[in-house]
N, C-alpha and C positions, 0 to 999 in steps of 0.2 A: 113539148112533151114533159122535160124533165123541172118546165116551170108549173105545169098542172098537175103533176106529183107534187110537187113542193107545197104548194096549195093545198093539199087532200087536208081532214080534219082528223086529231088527232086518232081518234078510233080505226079512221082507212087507212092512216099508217100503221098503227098498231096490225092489222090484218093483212095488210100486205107485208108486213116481217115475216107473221106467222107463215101464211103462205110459201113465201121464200124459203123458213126453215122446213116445212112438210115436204120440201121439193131437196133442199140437202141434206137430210138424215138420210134417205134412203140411198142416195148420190155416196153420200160418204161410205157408207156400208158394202154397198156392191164397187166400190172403189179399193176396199180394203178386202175384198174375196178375190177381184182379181189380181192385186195384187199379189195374194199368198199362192193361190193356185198357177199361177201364170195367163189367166185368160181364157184357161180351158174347161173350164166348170159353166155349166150351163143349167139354169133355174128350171127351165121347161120340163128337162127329164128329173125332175127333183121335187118331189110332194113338199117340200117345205119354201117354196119363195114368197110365200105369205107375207114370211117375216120380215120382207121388206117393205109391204105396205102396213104393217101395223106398228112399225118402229115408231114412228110420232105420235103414236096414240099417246102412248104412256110420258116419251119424250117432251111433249109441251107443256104439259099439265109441270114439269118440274121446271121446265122455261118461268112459266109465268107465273110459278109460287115466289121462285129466285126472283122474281124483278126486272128480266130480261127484258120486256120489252116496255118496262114505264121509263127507261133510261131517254132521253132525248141526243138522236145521231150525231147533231152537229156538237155537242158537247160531249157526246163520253170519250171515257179517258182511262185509264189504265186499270182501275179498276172492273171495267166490263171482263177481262181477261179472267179474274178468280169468278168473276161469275158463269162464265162459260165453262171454263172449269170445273166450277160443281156442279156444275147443272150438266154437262157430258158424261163425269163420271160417275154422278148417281144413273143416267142414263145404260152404261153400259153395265154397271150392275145388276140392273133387273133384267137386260138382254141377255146375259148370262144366266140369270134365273128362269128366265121365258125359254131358252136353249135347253135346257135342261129338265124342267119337267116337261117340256114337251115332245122330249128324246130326241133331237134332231143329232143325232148321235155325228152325221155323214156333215154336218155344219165343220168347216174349221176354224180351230179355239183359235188359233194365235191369230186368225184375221180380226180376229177380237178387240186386240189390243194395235192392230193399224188400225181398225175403225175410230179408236178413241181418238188416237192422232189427225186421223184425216177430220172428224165430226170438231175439234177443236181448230183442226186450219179453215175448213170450212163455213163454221159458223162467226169466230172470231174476225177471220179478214174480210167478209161482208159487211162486218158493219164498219169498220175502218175504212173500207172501200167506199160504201155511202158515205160519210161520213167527211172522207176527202171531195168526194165530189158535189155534194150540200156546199162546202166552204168552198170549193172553188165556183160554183155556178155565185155565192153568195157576192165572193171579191168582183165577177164580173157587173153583178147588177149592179154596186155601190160599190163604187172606186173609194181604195182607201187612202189616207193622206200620210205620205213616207214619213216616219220620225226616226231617231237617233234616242235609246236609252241609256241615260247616265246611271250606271251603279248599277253591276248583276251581280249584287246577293241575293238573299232572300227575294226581298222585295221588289227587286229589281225582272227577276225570272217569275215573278207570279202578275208583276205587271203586264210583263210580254206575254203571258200565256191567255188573260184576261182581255190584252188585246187585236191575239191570235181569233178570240171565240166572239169579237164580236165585230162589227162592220163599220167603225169610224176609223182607226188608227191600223198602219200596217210598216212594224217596228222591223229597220231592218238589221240595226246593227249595238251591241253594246261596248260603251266606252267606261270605263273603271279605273282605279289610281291601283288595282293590285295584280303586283307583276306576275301571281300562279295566276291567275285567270285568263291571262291574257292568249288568242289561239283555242280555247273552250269554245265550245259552241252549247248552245242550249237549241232545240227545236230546231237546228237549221239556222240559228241567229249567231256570230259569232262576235266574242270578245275582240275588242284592240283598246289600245293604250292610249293616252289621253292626245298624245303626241300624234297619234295619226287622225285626231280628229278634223282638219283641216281639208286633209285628201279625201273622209268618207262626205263630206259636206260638198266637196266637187264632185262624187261618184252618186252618191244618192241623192243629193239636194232636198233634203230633208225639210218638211213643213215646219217643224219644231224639234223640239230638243226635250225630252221628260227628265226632271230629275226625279232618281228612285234610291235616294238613301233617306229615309225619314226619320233614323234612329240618331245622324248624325247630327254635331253641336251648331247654331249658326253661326258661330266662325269659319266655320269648312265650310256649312253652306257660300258663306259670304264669297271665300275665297274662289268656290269653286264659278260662281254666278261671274265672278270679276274676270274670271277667266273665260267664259261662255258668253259673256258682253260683244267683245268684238266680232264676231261671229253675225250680229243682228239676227238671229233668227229667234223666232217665239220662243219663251223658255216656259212648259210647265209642270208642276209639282205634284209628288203625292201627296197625301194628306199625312198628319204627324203620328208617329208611333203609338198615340196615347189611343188617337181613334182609330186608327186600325184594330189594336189589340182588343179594345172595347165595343167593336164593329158598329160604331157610329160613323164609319169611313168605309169602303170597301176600295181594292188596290186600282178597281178603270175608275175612280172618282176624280179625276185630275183637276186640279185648281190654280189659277192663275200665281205668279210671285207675286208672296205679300211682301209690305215694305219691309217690314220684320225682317225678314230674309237677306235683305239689301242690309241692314243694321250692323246684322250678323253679330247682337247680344245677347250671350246665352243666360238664363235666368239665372240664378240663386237660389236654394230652396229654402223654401218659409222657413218659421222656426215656430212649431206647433205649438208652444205654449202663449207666445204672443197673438196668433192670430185668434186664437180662442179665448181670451185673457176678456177683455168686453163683451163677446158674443154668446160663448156658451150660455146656455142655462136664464139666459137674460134678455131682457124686453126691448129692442131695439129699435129705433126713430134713424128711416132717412130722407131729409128733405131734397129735394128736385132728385125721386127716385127714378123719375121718366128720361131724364138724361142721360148723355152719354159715359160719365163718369157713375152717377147716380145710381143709372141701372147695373153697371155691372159691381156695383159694390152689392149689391141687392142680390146677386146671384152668389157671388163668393157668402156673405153672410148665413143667405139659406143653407150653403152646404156645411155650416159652423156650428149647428143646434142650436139654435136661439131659441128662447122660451117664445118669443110671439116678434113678428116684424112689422114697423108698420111702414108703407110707404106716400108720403106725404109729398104733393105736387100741384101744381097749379094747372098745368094741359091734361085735359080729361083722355084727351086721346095716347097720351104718353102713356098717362096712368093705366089706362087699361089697358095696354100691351103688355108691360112689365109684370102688371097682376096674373095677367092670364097666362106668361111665360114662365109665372115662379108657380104656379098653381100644377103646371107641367112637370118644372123641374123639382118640387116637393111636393107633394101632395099631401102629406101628412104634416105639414107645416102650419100652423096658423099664422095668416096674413094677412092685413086689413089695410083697405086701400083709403085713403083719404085727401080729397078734395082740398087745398086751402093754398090761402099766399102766405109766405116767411116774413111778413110786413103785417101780418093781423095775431097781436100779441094775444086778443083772449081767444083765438082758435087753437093758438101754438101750447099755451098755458092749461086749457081746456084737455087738450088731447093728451099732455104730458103726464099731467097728474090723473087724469081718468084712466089711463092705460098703464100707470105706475110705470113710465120709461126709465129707463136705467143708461142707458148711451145712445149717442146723438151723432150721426154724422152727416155734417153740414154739406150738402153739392149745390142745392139750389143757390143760381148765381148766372149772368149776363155775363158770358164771356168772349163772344164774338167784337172784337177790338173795332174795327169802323163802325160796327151798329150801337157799339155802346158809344163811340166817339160822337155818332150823328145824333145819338137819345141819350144828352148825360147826367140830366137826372131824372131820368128811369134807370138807369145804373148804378146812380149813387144811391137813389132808395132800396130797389132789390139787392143789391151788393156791399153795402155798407150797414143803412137802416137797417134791411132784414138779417145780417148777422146779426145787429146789436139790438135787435130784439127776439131773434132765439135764444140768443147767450141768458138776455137776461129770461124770458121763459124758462129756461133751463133751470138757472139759478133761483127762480120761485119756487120750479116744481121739486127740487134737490138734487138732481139728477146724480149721477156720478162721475160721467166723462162726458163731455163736448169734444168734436172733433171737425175742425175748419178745413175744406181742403181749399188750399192758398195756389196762388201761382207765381213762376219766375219773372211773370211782368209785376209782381208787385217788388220789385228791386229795382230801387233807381226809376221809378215808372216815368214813362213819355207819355202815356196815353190816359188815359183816365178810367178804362177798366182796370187797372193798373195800379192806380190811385186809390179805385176803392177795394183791392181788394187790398192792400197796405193798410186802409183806414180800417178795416174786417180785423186784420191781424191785432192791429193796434188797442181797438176797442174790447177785444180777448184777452192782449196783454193786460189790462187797465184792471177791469174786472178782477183778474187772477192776482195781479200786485194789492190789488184793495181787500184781499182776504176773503178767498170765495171757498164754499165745501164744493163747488163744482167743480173738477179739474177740466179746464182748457187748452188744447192740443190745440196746436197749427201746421200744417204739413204743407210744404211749398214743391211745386215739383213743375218742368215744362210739358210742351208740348205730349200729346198725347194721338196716340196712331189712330186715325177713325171717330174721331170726335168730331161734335158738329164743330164746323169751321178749319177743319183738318183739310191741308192743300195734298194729300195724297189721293184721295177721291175726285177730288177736281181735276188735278194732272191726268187720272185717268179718263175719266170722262172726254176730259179734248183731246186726248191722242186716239180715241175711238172715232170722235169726232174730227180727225182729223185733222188738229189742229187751228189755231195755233196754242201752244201750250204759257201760260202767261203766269208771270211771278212781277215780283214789285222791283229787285233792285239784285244785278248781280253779285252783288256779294254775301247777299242777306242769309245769315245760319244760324239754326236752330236746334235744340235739343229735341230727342226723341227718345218715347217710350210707348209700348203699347198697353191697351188699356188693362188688361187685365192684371202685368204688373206692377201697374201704377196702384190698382184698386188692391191689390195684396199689401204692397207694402204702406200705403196708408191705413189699412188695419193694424200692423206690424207697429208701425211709429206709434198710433194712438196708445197704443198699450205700454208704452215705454215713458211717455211725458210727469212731468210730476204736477205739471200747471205753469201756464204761460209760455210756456217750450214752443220755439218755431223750430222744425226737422226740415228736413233737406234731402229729395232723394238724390243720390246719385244717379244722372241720366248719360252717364257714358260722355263718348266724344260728340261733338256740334258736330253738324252733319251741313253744307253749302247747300242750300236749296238747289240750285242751276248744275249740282253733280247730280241732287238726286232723280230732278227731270230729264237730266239726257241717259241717266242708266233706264229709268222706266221706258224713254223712248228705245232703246238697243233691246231692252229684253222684253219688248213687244215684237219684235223684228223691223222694225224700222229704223232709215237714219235721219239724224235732226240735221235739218237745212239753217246752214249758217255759208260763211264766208268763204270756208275751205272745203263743202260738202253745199255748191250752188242748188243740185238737183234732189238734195234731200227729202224728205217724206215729211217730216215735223219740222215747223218754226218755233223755236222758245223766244218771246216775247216779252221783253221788260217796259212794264207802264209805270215806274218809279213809284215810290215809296207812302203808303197809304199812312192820313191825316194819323199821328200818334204812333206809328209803326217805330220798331229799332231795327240797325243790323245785327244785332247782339244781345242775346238775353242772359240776365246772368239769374246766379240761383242764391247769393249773398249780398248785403249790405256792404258788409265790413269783410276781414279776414280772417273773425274770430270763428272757430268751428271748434266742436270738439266728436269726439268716436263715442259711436254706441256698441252694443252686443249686435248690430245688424251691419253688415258690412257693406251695404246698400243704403245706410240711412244716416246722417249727421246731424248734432245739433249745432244749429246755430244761436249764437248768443248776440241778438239784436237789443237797441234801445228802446224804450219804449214810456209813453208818457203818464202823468198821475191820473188818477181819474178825475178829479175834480177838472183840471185842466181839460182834459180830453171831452169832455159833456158839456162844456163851457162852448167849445167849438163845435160838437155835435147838436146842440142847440139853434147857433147863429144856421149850422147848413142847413135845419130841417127848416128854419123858417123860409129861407132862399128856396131851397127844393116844391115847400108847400106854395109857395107866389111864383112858379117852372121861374126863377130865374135863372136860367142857365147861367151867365157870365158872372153872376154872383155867389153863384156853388160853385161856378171854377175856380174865383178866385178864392174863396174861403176852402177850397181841398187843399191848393197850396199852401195856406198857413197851417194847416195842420198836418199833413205827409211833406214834410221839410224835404224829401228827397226827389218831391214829384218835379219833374223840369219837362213842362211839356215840349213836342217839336215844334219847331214854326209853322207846320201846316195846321195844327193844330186852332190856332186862333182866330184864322179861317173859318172856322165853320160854326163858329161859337154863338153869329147873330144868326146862322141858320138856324142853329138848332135850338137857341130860343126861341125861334119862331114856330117852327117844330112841338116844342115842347106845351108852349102855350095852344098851338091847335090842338093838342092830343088830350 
C-alpha cells in the first residue's frame, strides 16, 4: 500500500495532501469547540454548523498561494513550520470575519484561538509524520552504508543532514578535535572525541570515515588522515571550501583522498603582480597546450586577461579538448587553436610574428623517462631540437619573454629525457649570454600530481584492481607537487628572470614512494599483504629499477642558489656553455639524430651535458632503440 502511495505522480500527492487537510481543518475546529465548551455543545440544535464544512473553502486557496503543498515531504524542513503558520493565521482571521458578519453571535470566541493551536498541531505534524515515514519506508528499501563523520561544524552537520535526505550513506556518529562539542548531538547523531574513535569503529563498524572540514590547511588534513590510516577503513572527503562557497561542489558530493591531501602542502598565495606581469593585456603562445602541465597553464592564463591566447600542439585530440574547455571557462576570451610540431621553425615563426606574440611558454616536451629511454632520438629532437628552435623562433619574431618549463631530472641526469632537457636549458642559456632582446626564463621543478606518467593514478587503478601494486625499487623518493601549483608558480618565476635565469621551485620534503603505496592502500580500507600481514588484501611489488631511472632526484647542480621575492621559488646559478661552442655540438647531434643513430646521439649528448652519467641499464637498450628508431 504505502509503496503505491509512494509511487503516485506528483499532482495525486499534491491532492491527496489537500484532501487530508479538507478533513483536518474541520477536525481542528470542532476539536477546539469541544474543548472550550466541555463536550456539551451540540451542532444539530445550532443553525450555524455550516461553519465547519465551509472552513476549507477559504483555508486552502491560502495553503496553496503560501506554497504549502509544492514543498516535497521527504525533504521539508523547518521551514514548513512559518508556513503553516501563516497560512493558519491568515486562516483564522477571516473565520473571525465570516463569525461575525454572519452573527453567529452563540459561536465561542476563545475556541478561536484553540483552533489556531490545534489547526497548527494538526497540519504541522502530518507532514512531519509523512515525512518520517517516506524516510523510513525509504531506509528499508535501500539499505544505507553506516559511516563515521570527521568534523561537526558547519560543514560537518549540513554533510549529515544531506546525507540524512538521501539514500546512499547513513551517518551515525561525529568525531571532532573540539572539546565544547563533544556529547552535542545534532539530529540524533552525537559528538565524541577523537579518542573514542576506535570503540565507535567496534560498535558501528562503519563503511567509511568522511572527512568534513574543508576549510582546514593540509597539514591538519595530513595529520589527521595519518591518524585515520590505522583504522583501514575507506576514508572520503568533501570537496574544498572554494567550491562549495562557489557551489560548483555541493556538501553529499564526496570524493575520494587526493594525494594532495597525503602531502599535506599548504599553498602560498600568488603575488598578483607577478602572475600578471607577462599575461595581462598581452598575446600569449603555449606550446604542448594539450598536455598535462600545458593545459592547466592554459586555464590559469585565461583567468589573467590576456589580450589573445594561442594554444599550439601537435595531438589534435588534445587540442581540441583544451580549446573547447577554455571556450567554457572564458567565453569572451579570444583563443586560437593551432595545429603544429615545436621542430617546424617556419610554422613557429609564421605564427609568432602573424599573431604579434609577446610571451612564450614552452610545455611541449617527451617526458615519460622509459619511452624517451626506448625513442632517444625522438626525444632529443622534440626536447632538445624543438626548444632550440622556438627559442630561436622567438628571437626572430622579438618576442619579449620565453619561458622553458625544465625538470629535476635535468640535474645530474641518468636518463636521457634528462639529458635533453639540460641540453633545452643550455641552448636558452647560450642564446641569452650571446645578447638576445628575448629574455629566457628556465624553471626547473619535479614531479607533478596527475601528470601523464604520474605513478599516483596507476597505484590506484591496481588497488581497484586488486592488485598487485608495483613500483621499481624500495627506496625510490620523489618530489611532489600538484599541478596547478606547479603552473602558478611557473608564471610567478617567469616574470622575475632577467635572461638566462634557471629558478627552482621549492617542492617540499621527498616523499618514499613504498610509504606513499601502502598509505593509499590503508585509506582505501585495505591492508597491504607483506611478511607481517601474510593474509593482506594488496601486494606492493618491486620489479627494480627502470633503464635511466634514479633513487633521488635532485632540483640543483651545484649549491649555489640565491632568494627571490617568492618564497616558493629560487634561483639557481648554473654553468652554462658559449654559443659558438654549444651549435658546434648541436650540429654534430642533429646529423646523428637526422641518420636515427641512436648510439651516436648518445654519445655525442654526453659531451655536451658533461653532467649526463647515464645508468648501466641504460646501454642496454641502446642497439634496441637504434633499431627502433631506424624502423620508425
Amino acid at each position: 500500500m504505502t509503496e503505491a502511495l509512494l509511487s503516485f505522480s506528483r499532482h495525486h500527492k499534491m491532492a491527496l495532501l489537500m484532501l487530508l487537510d479538507t478533513l483536518l481543518l474541520p477536525l481542528a475546529l470542532w476539536s477546539a469547540v469541544l474543548l472550550r465548551l466541555g463536550g456539551v455543545w451540540d451542532p444539530k440544535l445550532n443553525p450555524f454548523w455550516w461553519i465547519f464544512l465551509v472552513l476549507p473553502l477559504w483555508v486552502m486557496p491560502i495553503f496553496i498561494k503560501l506554497g504549502l503543498y509544492r514543498a516535497v515531504l521527504k525533504y521539508v524542513d523547518d521551514k514548513l513550520v512559518t508556513t503553516v503558520f501563516s497560512g493558519v493565521s491568515l486562516a483564522v482571521l477571516l473565520l473571525m470575519a465570516v463569525i461575525m458578519m454572519a452573527g453567529i453571535t452563540p459561536f465561542p470566541r476563545t475556541s478561536i484561538i484553540i483552533f489556531w493551536v490545534f489547526a497548527m498541531a494538526y497540519i504541522g505534524a502530518s507532514r512531519f509524520v509523512l515525512r518520517g515515514l517516506i524516510r523510513r519506508i525509504d531506509a528499508h528499501d535501500a539499505p544505507r552504508l553506516p559511516v563515521l563523520i570527521y568534523g561537526a561544524g558547519h560543514a560537518g552537520v549540513q554533510l549529515m543532514l544531506a546525507l540524512q535526505a538521501g539514500r546512499e550513506y547513513r551517518p551515525l556518529a561525529f568525531v571532532d578535535d573540539n572539546p565544547q562539542l563533544w556529547r552535542r548531538t545534532f539530529r540524533g547523531v552525537a559528538v565524541h572525541a577523537p579518542a573514542e574513535l576506535p570503540l565507535l569503529i567496534d560498535e558501528f563498524a562503519p563503511k567509511a570515515i568522511l572527512l568534513a572540514m574543508p576549510s582546514v590547511g593540509r597539514s591538519r588534513q595530513r595529520n589527521i588522515l595519518q591518524a585515520l590510516e590505522a583504522h583501514h577503513i575507506p576514508i572520503k572527503s568533501l570537496p574544498g571550501m572554494a567550491d562549495l562557497v562557489s557551489g560548483k561542489a555541493s556538501y553529499d558530493q564526496l570524493r575520494e583522498i587526493d594525494i594532495e591531501d597525503l602531502l599535506g602542502r599548504d599553498p602560498v598565495p600568488p603575488r598578483v603582480d607577478l602572475l600578471s606581469a607577462n599575461i595581462g593585456g598581452k598575446v600569449v603562445l603555449v606550446t604542448g597546450a594539450g598536455g598535462s602541465i600545458g593545459s592547466e597553464l592554459c586555464r590559469q592564463i585565461a583567468a589573467l586577461s590576456p589580450k589573445h591566447l594561442l594554444l599550439f600542439e601537435l595531438s589534435e585530440f588534445a587540442l581540441y579538448s583544451i580549446h573547447q574547455e577554455l571556450r567554457q571557462l572564458a567565453p569572451t576570451l579570444a583563443i586560437t587553436p593551432l595545429l603544429g610540431s615545436v621542430t617546424d621553425y617556419d610554422r613557429l615563426l609564421s605564427v609568432m610574428t602573424g599573431f604579434k606574440v609577446e610571451t612564450v611558454y614552452h610545455a611541449a616536451a617527451y617526458k615519460h623517462v622509459p619511452m624517451v629511454e626506448h625513442n632517444p632520438v625522438a626525444g632529443i629532437l622534440n626536447n632538445a631540437f624543438g626548444t632550440q628552435t622556438c627559442a630561436q623562433a622567438a628571437q626572430a619574431a622579438g618576442l619579449a619573454t620565453f619561458v622553458l618549463i625544465s625538470t629535476d631530472k635535468a640535474v645530474r641526469p641518468t636518463n636521457v629525457m634528462g639529458a635533453t632537457k639540460r641540453l633545452a636549458e643550455l641552448c636558452l642559456q647560450a642564446l641569452s649570454d650571446a645578447g638576445s632582446r628575448t629574455r629566457f626564463v628556465m624553471v626547473r621543478f619535479g614531479n607533478v600530481l596527475g601528470s601523464s606518467g604520474s605513478v599516483v593514478p596507476l597505484f590506484k587503478q591496481q588497488i581497484a584492481a586488486g592488485g598487485p601494486v608495483t613500483l621499481t625499487h624500495p627506496d625510490i623518493t620523489r618530489y611532489f607537487m600538484t599541478i596547478p601549483e606547479a603552473a602558478q608558480l611557473v608564471i610567478q618565476a617567469g616574470a622575475m628572470g632577467e635572461g638566462g635565469d634557471v629558478f627552482v621551485l621549492d617542492m617540499g620534503e621527498p616523499v618514499k614512494i613504498i610509504d606513499l603505496a601502502r598509505r593509499l592502500v590503508h585509506l582505501s580500507g585495505l591492508e597491504v599483504k607483506d611478511t607481517q600481514q601474510p593474509n593482506g588484501d594488496i601486494e606492493i611489488r618491486c620489479t627494480g629499477l627502470r633503464p635511466g631511472e634514479k633513487l633521488y632526484e635532485e632540483l640543483l647542480i651545484g649549491d649555489n642558489t640565491l632568494p627571490t621575492p617568492h618564497t616558493r621559488i629560487l634561483r639557481a646559478q648554473e654553468h652554462c656553455l658559449p654559443l659558438g661552442e654549444l651549435q658546434a655540438h648541436m650540429s654534430r647531434l642533429k646529423l646523428a639524430c637526422d641518420e636515427l643513430d641512436a648510439e651516436q646521439a648518445f654519445m655525442l649528448m654526453q659531451e655536451v651535458v658533461q653532467e649526463f652519467k647515464p645508468a648501466a641499464q641504460t646501454a642496454d637498450w641502446l642497439v634496441a632503440a637504434s633499431r627502433e628508431d631506424v624502423a620508425g
